[in-house]
C-alpha positions as MATLAB code, in Angstrom:
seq = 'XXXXXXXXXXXXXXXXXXXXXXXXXXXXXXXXXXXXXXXXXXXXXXXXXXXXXXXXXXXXXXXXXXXXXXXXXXXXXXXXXXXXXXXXXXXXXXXXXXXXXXXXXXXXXXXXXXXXXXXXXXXXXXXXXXXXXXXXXXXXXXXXXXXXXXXXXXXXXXXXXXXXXXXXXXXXXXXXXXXXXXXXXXXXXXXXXXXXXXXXXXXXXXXXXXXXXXXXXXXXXXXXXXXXXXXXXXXXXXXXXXXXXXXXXXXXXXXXXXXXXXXXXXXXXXXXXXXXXXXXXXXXXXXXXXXXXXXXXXXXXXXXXXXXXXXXXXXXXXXXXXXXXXXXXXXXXXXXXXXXXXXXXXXXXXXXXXXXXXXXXXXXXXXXXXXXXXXXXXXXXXXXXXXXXXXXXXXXXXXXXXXXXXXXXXXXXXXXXXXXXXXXXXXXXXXXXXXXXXXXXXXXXXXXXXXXXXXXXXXXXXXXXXXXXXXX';
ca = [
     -23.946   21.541  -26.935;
     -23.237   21.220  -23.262;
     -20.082   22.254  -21.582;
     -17.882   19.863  -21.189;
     -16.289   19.071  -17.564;
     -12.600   19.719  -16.995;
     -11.771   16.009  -15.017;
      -8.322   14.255  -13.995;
      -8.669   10.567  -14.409;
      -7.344    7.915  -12.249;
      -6.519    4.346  -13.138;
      -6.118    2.627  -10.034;
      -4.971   -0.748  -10.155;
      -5.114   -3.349   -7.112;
      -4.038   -7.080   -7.317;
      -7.732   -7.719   -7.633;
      -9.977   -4.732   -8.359;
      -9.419   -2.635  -11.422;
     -10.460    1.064  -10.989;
     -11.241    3.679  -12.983;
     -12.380    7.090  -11.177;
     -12.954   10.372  -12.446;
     -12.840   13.691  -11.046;
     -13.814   17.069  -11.008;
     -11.717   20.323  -10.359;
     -13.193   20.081   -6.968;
     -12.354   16.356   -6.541;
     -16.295   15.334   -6.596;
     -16.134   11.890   -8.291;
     -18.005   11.567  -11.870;
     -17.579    8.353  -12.589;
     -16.280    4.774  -11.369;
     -15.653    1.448  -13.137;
     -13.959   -1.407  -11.574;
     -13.420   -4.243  -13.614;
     -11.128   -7.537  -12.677;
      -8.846  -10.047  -14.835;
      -8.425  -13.656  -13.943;
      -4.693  -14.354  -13.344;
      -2.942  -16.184  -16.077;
       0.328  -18.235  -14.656;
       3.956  -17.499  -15.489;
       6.467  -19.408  -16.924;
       6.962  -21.528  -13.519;
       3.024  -21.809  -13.683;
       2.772  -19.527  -10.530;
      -0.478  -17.046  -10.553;
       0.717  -13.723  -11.804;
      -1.221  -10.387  -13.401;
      -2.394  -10.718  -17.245;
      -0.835   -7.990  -18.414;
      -2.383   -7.964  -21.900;
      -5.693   -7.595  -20.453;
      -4.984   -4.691  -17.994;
      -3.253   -3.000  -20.976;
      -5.878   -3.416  -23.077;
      -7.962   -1.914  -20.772;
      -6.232    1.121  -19.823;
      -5.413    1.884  -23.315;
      -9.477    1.235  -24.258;
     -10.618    3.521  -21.356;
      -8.243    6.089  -22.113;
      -9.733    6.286  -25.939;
     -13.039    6.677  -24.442;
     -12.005    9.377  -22.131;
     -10.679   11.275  -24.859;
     -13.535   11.030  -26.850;
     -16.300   11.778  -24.649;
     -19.071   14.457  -25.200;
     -19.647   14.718  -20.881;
     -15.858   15.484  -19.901;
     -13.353   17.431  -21.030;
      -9.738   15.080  -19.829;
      -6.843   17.170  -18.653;
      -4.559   15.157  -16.576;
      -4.302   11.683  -16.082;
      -2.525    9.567  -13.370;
      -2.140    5.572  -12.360;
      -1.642    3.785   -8.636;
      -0.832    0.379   -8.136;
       0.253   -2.121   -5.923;
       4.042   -2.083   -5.149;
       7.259   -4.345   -5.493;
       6.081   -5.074   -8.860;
       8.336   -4.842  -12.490;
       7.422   -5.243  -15.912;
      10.492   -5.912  -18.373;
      10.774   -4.031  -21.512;
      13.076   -5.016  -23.923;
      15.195   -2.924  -26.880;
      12.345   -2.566  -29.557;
      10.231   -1.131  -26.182;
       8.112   -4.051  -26.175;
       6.728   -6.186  -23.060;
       8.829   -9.086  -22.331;
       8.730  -12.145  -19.537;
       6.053  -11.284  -17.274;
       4.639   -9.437  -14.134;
       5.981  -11.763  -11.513;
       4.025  -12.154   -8.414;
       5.144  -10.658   -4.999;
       3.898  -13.751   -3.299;
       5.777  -15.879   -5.355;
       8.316  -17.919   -3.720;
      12.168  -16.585   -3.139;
      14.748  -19.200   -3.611;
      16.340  -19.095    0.157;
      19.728  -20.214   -1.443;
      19.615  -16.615   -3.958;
      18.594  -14.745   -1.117;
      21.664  -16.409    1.102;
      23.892  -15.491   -1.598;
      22.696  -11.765   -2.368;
      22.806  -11.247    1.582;
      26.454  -12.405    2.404;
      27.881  -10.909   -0.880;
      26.431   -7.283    0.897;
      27.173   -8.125    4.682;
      24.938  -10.097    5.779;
      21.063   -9.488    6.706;
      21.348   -6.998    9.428;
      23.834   -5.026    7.567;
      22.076   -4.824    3.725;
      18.478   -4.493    5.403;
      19.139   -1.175    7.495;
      21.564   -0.147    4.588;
      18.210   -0.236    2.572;
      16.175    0.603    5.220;
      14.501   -2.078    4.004;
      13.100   -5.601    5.979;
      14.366   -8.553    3.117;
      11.209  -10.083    2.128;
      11.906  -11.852   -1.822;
       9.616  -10.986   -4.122;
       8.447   -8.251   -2.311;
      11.648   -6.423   -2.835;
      11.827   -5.136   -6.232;
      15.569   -5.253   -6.008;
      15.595   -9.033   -5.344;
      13.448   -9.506   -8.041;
      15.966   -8.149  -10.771;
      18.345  -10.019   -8.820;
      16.198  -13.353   -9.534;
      16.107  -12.480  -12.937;
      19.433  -11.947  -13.535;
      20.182  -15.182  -12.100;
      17.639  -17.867  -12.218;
      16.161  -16.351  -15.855;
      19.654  -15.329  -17.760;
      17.868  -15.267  -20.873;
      15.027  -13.336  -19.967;
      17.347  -11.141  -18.370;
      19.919  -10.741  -21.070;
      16.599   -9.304  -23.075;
      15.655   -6.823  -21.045;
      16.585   -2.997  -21.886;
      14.928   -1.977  -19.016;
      12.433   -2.529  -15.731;
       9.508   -0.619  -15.428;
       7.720   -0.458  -11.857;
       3.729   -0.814  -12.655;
       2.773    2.756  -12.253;
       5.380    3.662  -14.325;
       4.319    1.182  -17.332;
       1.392    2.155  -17.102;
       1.959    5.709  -17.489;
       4.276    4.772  -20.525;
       1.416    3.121  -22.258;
       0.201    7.148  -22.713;
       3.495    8.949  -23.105;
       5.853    6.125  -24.304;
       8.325    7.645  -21.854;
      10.795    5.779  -19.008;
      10.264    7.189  -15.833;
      11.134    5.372  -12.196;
       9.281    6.984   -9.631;
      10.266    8.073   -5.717;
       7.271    6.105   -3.841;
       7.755    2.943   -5.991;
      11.528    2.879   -5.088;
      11.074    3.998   -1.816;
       7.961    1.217   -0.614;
      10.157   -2.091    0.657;
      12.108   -2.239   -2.735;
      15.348   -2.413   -1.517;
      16.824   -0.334   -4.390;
      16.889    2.729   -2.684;
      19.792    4.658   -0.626;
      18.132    6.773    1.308;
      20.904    8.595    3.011;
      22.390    9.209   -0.970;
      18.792    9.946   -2.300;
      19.907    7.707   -5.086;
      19.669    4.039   -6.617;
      21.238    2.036   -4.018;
      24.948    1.527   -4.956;
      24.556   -2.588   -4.803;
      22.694   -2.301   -7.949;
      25.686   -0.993  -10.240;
      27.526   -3.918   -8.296;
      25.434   -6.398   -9.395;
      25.213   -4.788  -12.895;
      21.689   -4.041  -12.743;
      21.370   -0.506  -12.685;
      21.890    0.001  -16.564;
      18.012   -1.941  -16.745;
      16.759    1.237  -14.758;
      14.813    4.510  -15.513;
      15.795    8.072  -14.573;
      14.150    9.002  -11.575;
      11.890   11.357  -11.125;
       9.352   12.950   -8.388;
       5.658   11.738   -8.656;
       4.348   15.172   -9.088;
       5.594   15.416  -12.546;
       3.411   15.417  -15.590;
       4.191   14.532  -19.452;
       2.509   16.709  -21.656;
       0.128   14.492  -24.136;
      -2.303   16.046  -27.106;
      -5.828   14.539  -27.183;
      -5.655   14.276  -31.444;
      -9.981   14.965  -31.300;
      -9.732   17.860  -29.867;
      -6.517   19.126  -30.046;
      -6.071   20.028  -26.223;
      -3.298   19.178  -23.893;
      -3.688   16.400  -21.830;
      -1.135   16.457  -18.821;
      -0.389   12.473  -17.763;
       1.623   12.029  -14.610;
       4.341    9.190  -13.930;
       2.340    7.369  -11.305;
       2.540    6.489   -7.691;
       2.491    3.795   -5.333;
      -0.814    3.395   -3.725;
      -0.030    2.790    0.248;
       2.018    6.267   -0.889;
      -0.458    7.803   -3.188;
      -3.023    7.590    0.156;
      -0.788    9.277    2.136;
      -1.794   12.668   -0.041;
      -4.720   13.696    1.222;
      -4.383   14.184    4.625;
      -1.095   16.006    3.752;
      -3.023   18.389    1.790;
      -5.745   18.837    4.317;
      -4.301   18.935    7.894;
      -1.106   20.823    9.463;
      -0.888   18.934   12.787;
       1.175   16.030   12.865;
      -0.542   12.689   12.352;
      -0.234    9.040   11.502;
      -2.339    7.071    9.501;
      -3.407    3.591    9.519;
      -4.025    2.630    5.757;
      -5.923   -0.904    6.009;
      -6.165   -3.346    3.600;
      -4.949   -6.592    2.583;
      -1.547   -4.765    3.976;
      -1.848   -2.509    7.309;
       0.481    0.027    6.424;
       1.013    2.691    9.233;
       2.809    5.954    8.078;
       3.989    8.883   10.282;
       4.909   11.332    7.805;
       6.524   13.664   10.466;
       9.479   10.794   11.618;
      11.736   10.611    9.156;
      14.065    8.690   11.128;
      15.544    5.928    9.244;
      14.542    2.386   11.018;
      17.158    0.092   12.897;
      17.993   -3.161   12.424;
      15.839   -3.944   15.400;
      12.656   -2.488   14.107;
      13.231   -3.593   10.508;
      13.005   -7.292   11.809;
       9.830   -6.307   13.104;
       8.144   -4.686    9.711;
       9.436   -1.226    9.695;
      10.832    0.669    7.003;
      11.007    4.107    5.091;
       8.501    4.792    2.298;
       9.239    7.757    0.302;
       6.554   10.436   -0.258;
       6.220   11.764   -3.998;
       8.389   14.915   -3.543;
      11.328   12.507   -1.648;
      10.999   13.275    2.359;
      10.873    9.436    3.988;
       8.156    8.659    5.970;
       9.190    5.777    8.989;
       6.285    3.110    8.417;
       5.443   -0.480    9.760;
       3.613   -3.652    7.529;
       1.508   -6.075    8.664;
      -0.073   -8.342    6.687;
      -3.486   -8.276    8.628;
      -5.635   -7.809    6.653;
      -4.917  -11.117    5.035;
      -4.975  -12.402    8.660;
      -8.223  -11.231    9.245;
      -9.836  -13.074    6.456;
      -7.800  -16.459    6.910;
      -9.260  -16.416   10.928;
     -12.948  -15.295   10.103;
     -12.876  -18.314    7.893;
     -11.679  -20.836   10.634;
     -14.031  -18.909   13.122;
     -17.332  -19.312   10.296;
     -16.096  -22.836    9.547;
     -16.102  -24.070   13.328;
     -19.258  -22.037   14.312;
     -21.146  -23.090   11.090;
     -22.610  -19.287   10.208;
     -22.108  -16.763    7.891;
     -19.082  -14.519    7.048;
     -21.665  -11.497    7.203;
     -22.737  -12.166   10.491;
     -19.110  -11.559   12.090;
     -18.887   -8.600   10.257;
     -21.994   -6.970   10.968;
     -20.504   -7.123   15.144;
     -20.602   -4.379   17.647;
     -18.177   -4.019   20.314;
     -19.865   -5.590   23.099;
     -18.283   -4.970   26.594;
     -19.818   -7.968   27.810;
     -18.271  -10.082   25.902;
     -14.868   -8.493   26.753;
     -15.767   -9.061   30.344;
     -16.481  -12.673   29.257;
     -13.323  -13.407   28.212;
     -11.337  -11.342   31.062;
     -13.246  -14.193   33.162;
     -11.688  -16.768   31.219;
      -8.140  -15.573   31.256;
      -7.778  -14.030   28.213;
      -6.082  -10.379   28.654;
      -7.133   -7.506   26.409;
      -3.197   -6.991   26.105;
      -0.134   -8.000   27.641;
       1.746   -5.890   29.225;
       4.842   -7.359   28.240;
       6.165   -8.978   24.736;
       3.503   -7.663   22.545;
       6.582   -6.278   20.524;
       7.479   -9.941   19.921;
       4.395  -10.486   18.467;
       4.892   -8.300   15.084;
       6.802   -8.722   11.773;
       5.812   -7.401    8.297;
       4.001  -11.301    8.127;
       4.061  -12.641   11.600;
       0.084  -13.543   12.246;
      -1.344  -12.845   15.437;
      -1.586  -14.993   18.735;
      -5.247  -15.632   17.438;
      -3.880  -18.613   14.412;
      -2.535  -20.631   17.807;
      -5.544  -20.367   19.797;
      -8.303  -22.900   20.248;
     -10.995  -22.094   19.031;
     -13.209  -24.699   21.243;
     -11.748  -22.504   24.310;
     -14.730  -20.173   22.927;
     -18.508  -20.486   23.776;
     -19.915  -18.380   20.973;
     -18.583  -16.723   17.507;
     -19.069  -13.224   19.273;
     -16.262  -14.450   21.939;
     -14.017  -15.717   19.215;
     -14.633  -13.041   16.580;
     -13.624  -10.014   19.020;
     -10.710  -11.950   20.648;
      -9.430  -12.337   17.208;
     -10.034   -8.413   16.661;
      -7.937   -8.179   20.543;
      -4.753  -10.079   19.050;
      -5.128   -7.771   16.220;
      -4.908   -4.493   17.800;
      -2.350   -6.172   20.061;
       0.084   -6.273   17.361;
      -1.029   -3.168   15.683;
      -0.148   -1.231   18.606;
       3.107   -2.408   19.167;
       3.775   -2.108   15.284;
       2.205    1.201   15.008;
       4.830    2.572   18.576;
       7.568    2.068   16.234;
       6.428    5.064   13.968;
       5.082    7.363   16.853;
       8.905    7.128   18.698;
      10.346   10.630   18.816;
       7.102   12.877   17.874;
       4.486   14.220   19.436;
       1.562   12.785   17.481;
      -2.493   14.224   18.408;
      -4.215   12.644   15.565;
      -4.263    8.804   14.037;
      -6.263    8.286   11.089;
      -7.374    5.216   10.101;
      -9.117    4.303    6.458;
      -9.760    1.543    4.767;
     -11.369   -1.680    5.338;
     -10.839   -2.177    9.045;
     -12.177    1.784    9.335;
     -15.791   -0.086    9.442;
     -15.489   -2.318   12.003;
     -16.920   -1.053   14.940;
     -14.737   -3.954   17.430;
     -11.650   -2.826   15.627;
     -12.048    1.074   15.928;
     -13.427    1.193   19.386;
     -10.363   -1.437   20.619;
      -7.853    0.789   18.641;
      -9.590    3.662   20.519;
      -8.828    2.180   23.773;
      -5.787    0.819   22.973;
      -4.373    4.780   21.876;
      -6.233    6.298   24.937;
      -4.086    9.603   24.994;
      -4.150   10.190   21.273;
      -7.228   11.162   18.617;
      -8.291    8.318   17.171;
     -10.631    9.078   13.696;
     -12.350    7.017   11.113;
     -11.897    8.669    7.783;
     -14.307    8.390    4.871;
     -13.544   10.304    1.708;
     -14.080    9.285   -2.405;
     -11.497    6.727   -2.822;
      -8.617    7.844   -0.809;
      -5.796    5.993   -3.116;
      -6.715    7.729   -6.438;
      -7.656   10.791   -4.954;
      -4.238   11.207   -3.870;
      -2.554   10.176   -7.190;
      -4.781   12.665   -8.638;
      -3.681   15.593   -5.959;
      -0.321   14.485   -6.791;
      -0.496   16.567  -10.572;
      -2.948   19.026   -8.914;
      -0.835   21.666   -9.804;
      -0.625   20.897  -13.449;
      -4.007   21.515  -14.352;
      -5.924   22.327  -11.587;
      -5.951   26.109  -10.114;
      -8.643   25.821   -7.748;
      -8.163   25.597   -4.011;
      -8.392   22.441   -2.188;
     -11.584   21.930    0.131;
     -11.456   21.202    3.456;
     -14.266   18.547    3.097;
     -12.213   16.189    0.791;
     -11.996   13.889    4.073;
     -14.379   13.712    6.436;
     -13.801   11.828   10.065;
     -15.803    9.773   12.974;
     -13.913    9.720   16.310;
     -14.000    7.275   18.393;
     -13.931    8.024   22.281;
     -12.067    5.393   24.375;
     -13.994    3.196   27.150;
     -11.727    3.911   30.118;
     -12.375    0.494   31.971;
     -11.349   -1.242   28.771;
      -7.319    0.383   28.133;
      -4.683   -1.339   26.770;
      -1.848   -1.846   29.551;
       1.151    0.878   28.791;
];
């Protein structure tokens, strides 16, 4: 019989794609399934997660992986999107459901949670994080407690998603450091603790014991008898983060694009202001604790919404804009008709966690071709990324930006990011699916001896065009 491969599994979890990945001691990937559930709606009939079928499936997988004849399982770990609980009740069972971030906040809840803790200035720097709804974790055990009684009065305790799904394997309670620490607003990070509003509001006794994300749960495999080591899981923005810790020494950020932009400097661990936490900054926490200062923008989502409007009005295909090069003529174009490639004033008031860019006011009949409007849109959105991302580079000397991700491909984006960060090193990272791979380095240590190699991210620099800067 062959020898079987020692692998660390991965289920990684987005709001749409459903990953499975599997890797070798050296981090080569084996194997990849994705797989996606239609939404089911909640009890208010908004779109939420079906929970029974992404159970069933990591439960089903994880059979399989146990009993297969090609690799031999030794650690397994979860990501998943953030600012997302699943209620358990007293007999450990599943109750209510996985409400949706983008679900509406009742302004009159929020209004009352904000006064009762000083006021919105005060509780958001005192959680060094921006208040958002839904997209607080806090304010949705809040919502429960008060818009749901009954639900509420059922639940033993609140499981972030990572966490459940790690329970699913090792029946255990954990809460995790990057799921409190990503915009939940549950977290003291001066106290390293549960935030101290939570015992006020008589929440805290629905919450886990907290623990790093590098700790495993030792599991038995009952065919063969071997240990299986199953980590507590991580939030993804913070599971991608891992990689280029492990692999480079001088200070960097990182531009993680998506749906979200995320931008993390993991060498300012200065908590944000009040200032700068109306504009979409905050502290994420990195799976052994240290905060990491780090700006939102929901531009990805912008991105999509305008290349509609812009394939829409033009009457061509979404490929076509995407398939773009940076063309310098058509910069030059619209110079000549008064558009700016920045402003050298007020781009800061351009930027929240999900302020869109200047481009959703524009008209788009001020445009004589799709190539005009397609890299002015790209313009407004390095616009606002820049002034986001100066909010994490403040008081470090940063060389190196990475970005990954979707926007990564985009030639307009990359080469007007270049120019836009003219002094620093601007790369475009590739490496086997960055998320997982860092939930998986995350338990490295528990099963893995091997040295890490230097070629687990590889990177494309882009060069600035120095007739096309962004005004400092």
């Amino acid at each position: 019989m062959e020898k079987k491969i020692p692998v660390v599994a991965v289920f990684d979890v987005g709001k749409t794609n459903k990953k499975l990945l599997v890797f070798d001691a050296d981090y080569n990937l084996l194997k990849e399934e994705v797989t996606c559930f239609d939404e089911i709606a909640d009890d208010d009939g908004f779109p939420c997660e079906n929970m029974d079928a992404l159970a069933e499936w990591v439960l089903s997988e994880y059979e399989k992986l146990k009993r297969s004849e090609k690799f031999q399982l030794k650690a397994v770990n979860f990501s998943t999107y953030g600012a997302s609980l699943v209620y358990m009740n007293h007999k450990r069972d599943r109750v209510g459901y996985l409400y949706n971030y983008l679900k509406p906040y009742p302004p009159e809840l929020a209004e009352q949670l904000i006064e009762a803790r000083g006021g919105m200035t005060y509780f958001s720097e005192d959680t060094s994080s921006p208040i958002m709804g839904h997209l607080n974790a806090g304010l949705q055990l809040y919502w429960l407690k008060h818009q749901k009684t009954d639900l509420f009065n059922n639940v033993a305790t609140a499981l972030h998603l990572p966490q459940y799904l790690s329970f699913l394997i090792t029946g255990q309670y954990k809460a995790e450091l990057t799921s409190l620490g990503c915009h939940s607003a549950m977290w003291d990070f001066s106290k390293m603790n549960y935030h101290s509003w939570l015992q006020e509001e008589g929440l805290h006794t629905r919450l886990a014991t907290v623990t790093k994300g590098n700790e495993v749960i030792r599991c038995s495999n009952e065919f063969t008898g071997e240990e299986i080591w199953v980590g507590t899981g991580l939030h993804d923005s913070s599971a991608a983060v891992n990689p280029y810790l492990s692999r480079f020494t001088d200070p960097f950020m990182i531009l993680s694009t998506g749906t979200w932009v995320i931008c993390m400097n993991p060498f300012n661990s200065d908590l944000p202001d009040s200032r700068e936490l109306e504009k979409g900054c905050l502290s994420y926490l990195t799976y052994q604790g240290a905060p990491i200062k780090t700006t939102m923008l929901f531009a990805g989502n912008d991105h999509d919404q305008q290349v509609k409007r812009i394939t829409q009005y033009f009457a061509i295909n979404e490929t076509y804009l995407k398939s773009m090069v940076y063309d310098g003529g058509v910069i030059e174009q619209l110079e000549k008709k008064g558009f700016q490639l920045a402003s050298k004033s007020g781009a800061a008031d351009l930027v929240s966690a999900t302020t869109p860019c200047l481009f959703n006011s524009r008209d788009l009949s001020f445009f004589n071709s799709p190539e005009q409007a397609y890299h002015q849109l790209l313009i407004d959105l390095v616009i606002q990324q820049k002034a986001s991302a100066d909010m994490v580079l403040q008081n470090t000397e940063i060389d190196n930006i990475y970005v990954d991700g979707g926007f990564c491909k985009n030639k307009i984006y990359m080469q007007l990011l270049a120019n836009a960060f003219s002094t620093k090193n601007v790369f475009a990272t590739s490496m086997t699916q960055g998320t997982a791979l860092g939930a998986a380095l995350a338990i490295h240590d528990s099963w893995n001896g091997g040295q890490l190699s230097e070629s687990l991210i590889s990177l494309k620099r882009w060069i600035a065009h120095q007739d096309r800067l962004v005004p400092r």
